[in-house]
N, C-alpha and C positions, 0 to 999 in steps of 0.2 A: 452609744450603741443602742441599738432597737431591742426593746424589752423581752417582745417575742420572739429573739435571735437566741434570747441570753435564755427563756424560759426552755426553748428547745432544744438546748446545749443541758442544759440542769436535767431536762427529764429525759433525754435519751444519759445519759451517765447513772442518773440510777436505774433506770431499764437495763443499762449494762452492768451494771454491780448486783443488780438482783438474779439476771441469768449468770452470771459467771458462778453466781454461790447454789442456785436451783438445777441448772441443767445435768450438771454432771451427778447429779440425785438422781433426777429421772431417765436420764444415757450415760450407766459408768465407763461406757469407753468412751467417752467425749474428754480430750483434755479439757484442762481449766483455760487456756488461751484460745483455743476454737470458740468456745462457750462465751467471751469475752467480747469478741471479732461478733460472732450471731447476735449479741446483746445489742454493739452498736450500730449494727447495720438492720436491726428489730424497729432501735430505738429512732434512728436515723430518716426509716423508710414511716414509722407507723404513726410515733410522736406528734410532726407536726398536721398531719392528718386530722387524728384526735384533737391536738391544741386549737384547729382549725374550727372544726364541727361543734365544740364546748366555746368557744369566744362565739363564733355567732350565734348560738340560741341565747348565750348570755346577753348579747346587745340588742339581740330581738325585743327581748323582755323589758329589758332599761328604758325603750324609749317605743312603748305601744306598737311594736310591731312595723314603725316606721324607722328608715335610717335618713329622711330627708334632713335637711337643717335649710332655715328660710333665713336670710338674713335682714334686720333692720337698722337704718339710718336712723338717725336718732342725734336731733340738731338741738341747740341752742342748751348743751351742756353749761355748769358753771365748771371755769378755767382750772377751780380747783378741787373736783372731783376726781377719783382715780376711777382704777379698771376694777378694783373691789368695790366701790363702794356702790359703781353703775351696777354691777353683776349680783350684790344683793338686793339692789333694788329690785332688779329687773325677775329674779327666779322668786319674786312673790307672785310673777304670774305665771313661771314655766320652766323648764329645765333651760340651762345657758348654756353653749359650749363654750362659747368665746365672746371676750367682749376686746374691741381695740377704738382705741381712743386717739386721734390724729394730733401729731404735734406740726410746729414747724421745724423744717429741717436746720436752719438756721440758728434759730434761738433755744429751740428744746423746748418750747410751751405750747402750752394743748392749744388748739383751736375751737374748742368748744363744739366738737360735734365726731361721732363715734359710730361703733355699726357693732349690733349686739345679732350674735348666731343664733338663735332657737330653734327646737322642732315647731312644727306648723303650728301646733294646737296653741302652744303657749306663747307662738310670735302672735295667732292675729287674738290672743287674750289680752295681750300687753300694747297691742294696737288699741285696744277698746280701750282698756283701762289708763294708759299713761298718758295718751296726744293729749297736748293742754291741762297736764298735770301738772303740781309745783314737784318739783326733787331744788333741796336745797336752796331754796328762794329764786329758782329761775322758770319759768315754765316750757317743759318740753316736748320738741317736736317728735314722734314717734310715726312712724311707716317704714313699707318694705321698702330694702333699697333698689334703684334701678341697676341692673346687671352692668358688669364692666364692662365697654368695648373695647378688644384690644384691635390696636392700628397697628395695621403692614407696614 
């Protein structure tokens, strides 16, 4: 289940626990079940509005005001590297979203060559700093990767 389904089912519930116990304080002829129905249809209509407006200023901030992610190709891995040990290398230069490491379908073994996500600033950092670096005694290839084309 999607995190943000589950947080906006959590906070319209206390939205509606919190009017069913306040309302009928402030309108004593409101039953406590009207009060309950207003709570979740409060909580329902307002929640992910607000949940909406508080996650994007938070991701604004995370990542300088940009939501791009640049992806780089990133060749002549050794075979026995993983997806951690590429993704600590790599956030010495910049934030990672994602690192994926190609195997063969076949055998299950990496191919030695991977595509690591960054925002912009810290992909072409790690372009400067990594092409023709050693990681692990092999020296590696770092650039942007060329975009996929998908075939009709």
């Amino acid at each position: 289940m999607n995190t943000s389904f589950i947080t906006n089912i959590f906070a319209t519930v206390i939205l509606a626990i919190v009017l069913y116990f306040f309302l009928p304080i402030l309108a004593s002829d409101l039953p406590n079940q009207l009060s309950a129905a207003v709570g979740v249809l409060v909580g329902g209509l307002f929640v992910p509005a607000l949940l909406k407006l508080f996650s994007s200023a938070n991701s604004s901030s995370d990542n300088d005001g940009t939501s791009e992610v640049s992806t780089l190709y990133v060749g002549n891995l050794p075979y026995r590297a993983d997806e951690e040990a590429v993704q600590e290398h790599f956030e010495q230069q910049g934030n990672v979203v994602s690192v994926r490491l190609m195997k063969d379908r076949r055998t299950g073994k990496r191919k030695g060559y991977g595509f690591v996500e960054m925002h912009p600033k810290g992909a072409a950092k790690a372009i400067k700093n990594l092409n023709d670096s050693t990681f692990q005694e092999r020296t590696l290839k770092v650039r942007l990767a060329k975009e996929k084309i998908e075939e009709e």
